[in-house]
N, C-alpha and C positions, 0 to 999 in steps of 0.2 A: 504494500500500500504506500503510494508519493505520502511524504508530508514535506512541512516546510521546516526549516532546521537554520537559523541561525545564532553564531555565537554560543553555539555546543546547548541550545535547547529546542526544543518543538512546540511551534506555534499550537493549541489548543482554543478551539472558539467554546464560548461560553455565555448562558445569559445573565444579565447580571440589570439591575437587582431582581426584576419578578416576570415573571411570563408564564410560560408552559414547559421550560425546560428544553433545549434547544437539542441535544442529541441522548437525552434522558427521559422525554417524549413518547418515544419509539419505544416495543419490545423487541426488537429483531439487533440483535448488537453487532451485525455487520452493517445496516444503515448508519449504528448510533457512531462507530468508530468514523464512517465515511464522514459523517454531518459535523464530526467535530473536529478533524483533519484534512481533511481537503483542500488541497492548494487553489482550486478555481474558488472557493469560499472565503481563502482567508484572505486573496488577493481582493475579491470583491468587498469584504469588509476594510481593509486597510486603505481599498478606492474611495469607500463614501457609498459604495452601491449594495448596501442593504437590502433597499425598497426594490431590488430587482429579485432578489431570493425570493420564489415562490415556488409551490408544490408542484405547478409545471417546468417551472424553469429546474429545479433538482430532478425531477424523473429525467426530464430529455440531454438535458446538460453532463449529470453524474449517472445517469442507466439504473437507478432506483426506482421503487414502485412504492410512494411513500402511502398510495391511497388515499383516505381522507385526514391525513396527518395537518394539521394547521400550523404553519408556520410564521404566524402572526408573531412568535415572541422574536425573531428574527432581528424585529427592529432594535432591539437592546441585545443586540451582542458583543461583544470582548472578545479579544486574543489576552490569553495568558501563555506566558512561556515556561514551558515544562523540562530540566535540564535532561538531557540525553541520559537514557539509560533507566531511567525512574522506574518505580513503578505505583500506580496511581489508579485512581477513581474518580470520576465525576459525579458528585453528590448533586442531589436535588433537594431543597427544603420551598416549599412553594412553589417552585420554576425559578428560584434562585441557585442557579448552578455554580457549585466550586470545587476545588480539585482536595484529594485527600492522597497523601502520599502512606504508599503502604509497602513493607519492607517482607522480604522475603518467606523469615516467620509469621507474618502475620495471619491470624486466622481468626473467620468474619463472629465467632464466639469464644468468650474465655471467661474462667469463673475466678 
């Protein structure tokens, strides 16, 4: 999978503060991974061209089938930069998405 990599980290788009959850939306985690790395996304957000992300414009542009996925929260997205090599999570708390770094051992219960 392309992503965008500079200065030893990977661009991650994200919504930030509240929406729908921009690639946490999804159940299907090969869209969720596409929607949140994709270099034609993060150039278009880095452009100013948000308001051109639409659920046609990703089916035909990225070969996804998002169905009736809304991607209204589109318009509040973020690059966060993620340093190479991580390993990580994109959380959701309302459609505010942020990243959770998790380390090798980690395991998703512990008493």
């Amino acid at each position: 999978m392309d992503k965008v990599v500079r200065n030893g980290k990977m661009a991650v788009l994200l919504t930030s503060p509240f929406g729908l959850g921009w690639s946490t939306y999804t159940d299907n985690e090969v869209n969720s991974k596409i929607l949140a790395t994709h270099p034609k996304l993060i150039q278009m957000v880095e452009d100013g061209r948000i308001a051109e992300i639409t659920v046609d414009w990703v089916n035909k542009n990225l070969g996804l089938n998002l169905g009736e996925q809304d991607l209204g929260s589109g318009y509040n997205l973020v690059i966060e930069w993620v340093p190479l090599g991580s390993r990580f999570l994109i959380e959701s708390y309302d459609g505010a998405e942020s990243i959770r770094y998790v380390s090798d051992t980690w395991t998703p219960f512990e008493a």
